[in-house]
KOLTORLUM-850249 format. One record per residue (C-alpha): x, y, z. Coordinates in nm, 4 decimals, always signed. Example, Ala and Ser with C-alpha at 12.3 -4.5 7.8 and 13.67 -1.06 7.14 Angstrom:
+----------+----------+----------+
|       xx |       yy |       zz |
+----------+----------+----------+
|  +1.2300 |  -0.4500 |  +0.7800 |
|  +1.3670 |  -0.1060 |  +0.7140 |
+----------+----------+----------+
! end
This chain:
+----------+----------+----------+
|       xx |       yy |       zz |
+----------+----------+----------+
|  +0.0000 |  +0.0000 |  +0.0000 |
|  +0.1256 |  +0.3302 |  -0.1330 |
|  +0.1490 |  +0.5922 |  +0.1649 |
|  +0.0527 |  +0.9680 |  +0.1052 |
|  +0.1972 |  +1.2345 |  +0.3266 |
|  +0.0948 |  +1.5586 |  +0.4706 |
|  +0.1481 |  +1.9036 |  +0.3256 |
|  +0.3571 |  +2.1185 |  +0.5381 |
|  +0.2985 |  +2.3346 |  +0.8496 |
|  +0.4285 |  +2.6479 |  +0.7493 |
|  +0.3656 |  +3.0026 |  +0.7255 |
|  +0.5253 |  +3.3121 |  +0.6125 |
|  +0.7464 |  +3.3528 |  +0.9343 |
|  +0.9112 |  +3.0701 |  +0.9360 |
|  +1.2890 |  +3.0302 |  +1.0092 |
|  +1.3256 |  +2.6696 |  +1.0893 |
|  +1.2353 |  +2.3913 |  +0.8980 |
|  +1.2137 |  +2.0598 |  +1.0744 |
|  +1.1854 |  +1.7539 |  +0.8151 |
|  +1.0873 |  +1.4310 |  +0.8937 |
|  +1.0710 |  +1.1107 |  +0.6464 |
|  +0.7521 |  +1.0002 |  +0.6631 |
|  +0.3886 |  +0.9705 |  +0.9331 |
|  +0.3858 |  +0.6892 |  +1.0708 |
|  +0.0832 |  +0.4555 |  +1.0670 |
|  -0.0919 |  +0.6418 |  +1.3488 |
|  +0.0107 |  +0.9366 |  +1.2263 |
|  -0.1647 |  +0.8512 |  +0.9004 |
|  -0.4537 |  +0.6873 |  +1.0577 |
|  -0.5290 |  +0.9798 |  +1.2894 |
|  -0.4325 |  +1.3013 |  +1.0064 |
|  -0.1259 |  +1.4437 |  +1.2207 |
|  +0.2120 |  +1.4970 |  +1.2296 |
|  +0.3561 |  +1.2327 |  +1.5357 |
|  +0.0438 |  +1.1044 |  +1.6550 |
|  +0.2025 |  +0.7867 |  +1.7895 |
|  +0.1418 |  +0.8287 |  +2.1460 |
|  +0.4449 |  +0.7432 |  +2.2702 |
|  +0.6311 |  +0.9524 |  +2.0131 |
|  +0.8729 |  +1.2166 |  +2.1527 |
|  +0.8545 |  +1.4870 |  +1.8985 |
|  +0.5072 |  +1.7209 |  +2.0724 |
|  +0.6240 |  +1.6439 |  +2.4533 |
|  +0.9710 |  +1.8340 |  +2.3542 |
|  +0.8112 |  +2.0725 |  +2.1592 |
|  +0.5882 |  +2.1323 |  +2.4722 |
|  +0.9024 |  +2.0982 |  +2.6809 |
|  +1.0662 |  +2.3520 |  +2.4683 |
|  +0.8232 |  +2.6319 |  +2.3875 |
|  +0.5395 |  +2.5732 |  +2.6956 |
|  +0.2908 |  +2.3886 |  +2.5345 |
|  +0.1346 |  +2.1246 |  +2.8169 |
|  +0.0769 |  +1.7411 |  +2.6594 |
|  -0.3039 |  +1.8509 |  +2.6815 |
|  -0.2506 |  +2.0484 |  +2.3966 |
|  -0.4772 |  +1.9563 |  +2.1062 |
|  -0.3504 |  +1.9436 |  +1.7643 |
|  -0.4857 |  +2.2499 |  +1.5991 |
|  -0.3277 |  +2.4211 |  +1.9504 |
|  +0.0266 |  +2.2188 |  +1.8763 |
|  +0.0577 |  +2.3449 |  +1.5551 |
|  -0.0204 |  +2.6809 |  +1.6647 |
|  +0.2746 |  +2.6698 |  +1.8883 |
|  +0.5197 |  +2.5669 |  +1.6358 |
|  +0.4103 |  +2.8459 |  +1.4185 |
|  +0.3902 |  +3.1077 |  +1.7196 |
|  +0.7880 |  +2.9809 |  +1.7598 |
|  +0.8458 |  +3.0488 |  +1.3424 |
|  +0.8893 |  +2.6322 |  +1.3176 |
|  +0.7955 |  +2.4661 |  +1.0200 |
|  +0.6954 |  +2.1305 |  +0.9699 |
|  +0.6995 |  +1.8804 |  +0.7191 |
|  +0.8557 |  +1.5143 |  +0.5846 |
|  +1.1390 |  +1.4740 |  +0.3033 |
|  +0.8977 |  +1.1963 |  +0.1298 |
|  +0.5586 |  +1.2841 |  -0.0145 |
|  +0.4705 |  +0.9458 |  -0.1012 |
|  +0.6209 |  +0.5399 |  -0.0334 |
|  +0.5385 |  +0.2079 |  -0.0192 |
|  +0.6170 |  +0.1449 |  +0.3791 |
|  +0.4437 |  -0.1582 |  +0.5428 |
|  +0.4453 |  -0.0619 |  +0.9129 |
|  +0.6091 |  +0.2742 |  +1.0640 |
|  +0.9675 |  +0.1757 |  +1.0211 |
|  +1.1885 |  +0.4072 |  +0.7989 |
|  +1.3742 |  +0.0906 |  +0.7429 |
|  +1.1070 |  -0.0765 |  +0.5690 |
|  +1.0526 |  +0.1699 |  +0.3251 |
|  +1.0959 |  +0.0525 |  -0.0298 |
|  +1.3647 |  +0.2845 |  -0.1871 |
|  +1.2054 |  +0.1972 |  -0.5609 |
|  +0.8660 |  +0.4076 |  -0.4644 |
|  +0.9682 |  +0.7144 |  -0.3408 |
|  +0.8158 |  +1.0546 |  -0.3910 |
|  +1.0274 |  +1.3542 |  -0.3068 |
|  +0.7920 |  +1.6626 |  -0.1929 |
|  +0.8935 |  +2.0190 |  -0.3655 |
|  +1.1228 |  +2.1594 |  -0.1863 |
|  +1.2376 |  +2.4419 |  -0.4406 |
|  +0.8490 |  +2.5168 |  -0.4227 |
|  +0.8384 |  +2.5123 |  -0.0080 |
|  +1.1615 |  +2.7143 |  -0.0250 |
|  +1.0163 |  +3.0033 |  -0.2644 |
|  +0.7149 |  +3.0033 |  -0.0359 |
|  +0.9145 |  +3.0700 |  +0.2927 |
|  +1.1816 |  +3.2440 |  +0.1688 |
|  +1.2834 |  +3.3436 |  +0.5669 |
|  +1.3541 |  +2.9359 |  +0.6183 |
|  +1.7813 |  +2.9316 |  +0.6628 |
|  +1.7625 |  +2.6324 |  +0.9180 |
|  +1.6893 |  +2.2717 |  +0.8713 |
|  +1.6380 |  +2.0165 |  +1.1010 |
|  +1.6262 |  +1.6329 |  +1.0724 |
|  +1.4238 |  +1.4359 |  +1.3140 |
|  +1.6649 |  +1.1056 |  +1.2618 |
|  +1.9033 |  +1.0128 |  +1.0261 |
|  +1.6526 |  +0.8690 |  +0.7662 |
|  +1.5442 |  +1.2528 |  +0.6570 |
|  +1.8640 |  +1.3584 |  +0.6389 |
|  +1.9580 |  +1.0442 |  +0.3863 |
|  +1.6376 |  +1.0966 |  +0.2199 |
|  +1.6921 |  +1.4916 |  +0.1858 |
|  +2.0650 |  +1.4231 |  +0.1245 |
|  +2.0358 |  +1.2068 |  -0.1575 |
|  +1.7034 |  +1.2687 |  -0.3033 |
|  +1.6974 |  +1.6492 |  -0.2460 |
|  +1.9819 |  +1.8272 |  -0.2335 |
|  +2.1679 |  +1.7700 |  -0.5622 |
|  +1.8250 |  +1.8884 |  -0.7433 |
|  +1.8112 |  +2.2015 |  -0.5058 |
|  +1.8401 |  +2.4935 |  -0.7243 |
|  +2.1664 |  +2.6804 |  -0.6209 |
|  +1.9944 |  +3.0013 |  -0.4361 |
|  +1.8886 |  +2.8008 |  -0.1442 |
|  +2.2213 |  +2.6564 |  -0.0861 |
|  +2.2475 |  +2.9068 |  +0.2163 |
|  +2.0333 |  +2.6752 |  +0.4684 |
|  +2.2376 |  +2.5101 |  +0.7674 |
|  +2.1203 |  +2.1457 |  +0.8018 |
|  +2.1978 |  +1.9482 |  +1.1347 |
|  +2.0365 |  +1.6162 |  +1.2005 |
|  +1.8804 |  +1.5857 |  +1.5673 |
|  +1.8073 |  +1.2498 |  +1.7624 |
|  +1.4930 |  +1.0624 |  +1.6418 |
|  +1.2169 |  +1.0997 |  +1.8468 |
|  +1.0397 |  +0.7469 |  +1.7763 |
|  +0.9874 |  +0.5507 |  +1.9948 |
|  +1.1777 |  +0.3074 |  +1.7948 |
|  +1.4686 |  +0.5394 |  +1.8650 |
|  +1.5634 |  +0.4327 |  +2.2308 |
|  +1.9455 |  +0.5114 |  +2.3007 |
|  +1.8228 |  +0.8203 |  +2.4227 |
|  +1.5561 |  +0.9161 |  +2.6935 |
|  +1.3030 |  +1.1986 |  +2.6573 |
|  +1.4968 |  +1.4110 |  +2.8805 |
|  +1.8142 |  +1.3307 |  +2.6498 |
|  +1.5992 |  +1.4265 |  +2.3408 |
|  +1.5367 |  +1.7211 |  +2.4606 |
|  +1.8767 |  +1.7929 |  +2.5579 |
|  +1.9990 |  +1.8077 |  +2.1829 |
|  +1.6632 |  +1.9506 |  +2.0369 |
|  +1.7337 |  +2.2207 |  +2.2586 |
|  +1.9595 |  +2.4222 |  +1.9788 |
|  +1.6006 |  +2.5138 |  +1.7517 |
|  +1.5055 |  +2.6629 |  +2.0187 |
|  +1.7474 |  +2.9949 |  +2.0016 |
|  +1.7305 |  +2.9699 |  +1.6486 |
|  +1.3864 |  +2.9765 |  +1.6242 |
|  +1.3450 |  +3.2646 |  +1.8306 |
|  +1.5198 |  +3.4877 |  +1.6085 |
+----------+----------+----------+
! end
């Protein structure tokens, strides 16, 4: 089964881009951005910018846009059975328009990877097409918050997400 991804939260203020690969099944299943519940990425966003875990999702994406965060995934479509970047089949890939995104938000100059399979995806997929005036942006890949992802514990994660936080400030 062919998996279609989200369009971006974004809006004209944004200065950091955070990329993921692609939702995960609950993600898919529910409509938002890292609905698995025990996935890390809204209780450091919370942690980091004072949103409470009671949030609701209309109110989470709010407070990534209040902080100038954008959010979206490297892959706009795969063939992925299960939520595991590892299982995603290579051969049925769909890279989502990044020169478009990057016209759009023209304020973007940060990009951050939620685990190293965005930044492979992004790396290899995207940025040898990128046209050559939005070479500027600073990419850094952060810890994973999956669960999946467990050398590190929430308070860890946080830790090292910490560094959007000054950035997206600005």
């Amino acid at each position: 089964m062919v998996n279609d991804g989200f369009g971006p939260i974004a809006d004209d203020k944004a200065s950091v881009l955070i990329l993921g690969s692609m939702p995960s099944v609950a993600s898919l299943q529910a409509q938002e951005y890292y609905a698995h519940s025990r996935n890390a990425f809204w209780p450091i966003m919370g942690a980091l910018f004072g949103g409470g875990g009671g949030l609701g999702y209309p109110q989470r994406q709010q407070l990534l846009l209040a902080n100038h965060i954008a959010l979206w995934d490297v892959l706009r479509s795969c063939y992925r059975p299960g939520s595991l970047d590892a299982n995603i089949d290579m051969k049925s890939i769909q890279i989502n328009d990044f020169d478009g995104f990057y016209t759009r938000h023209p304020g973007i100059s940060r990009v951050y990877f939620n685990g190293g399979m965005a930044e492979k995806m992004y790396r290899l997929h995207v940025l040898p097409a990128l046209q050559k005036h939005f070479l500027h942006l600073h990419y850094q890949r952060l810890p994973s918050t999956s669960p999946a992802y467990a050398s590190l514990t929430v308070p860890q994660k946080i830790a090292a997400w910490e560094v959007i936080k000054g950035v997206a400030d600005k």
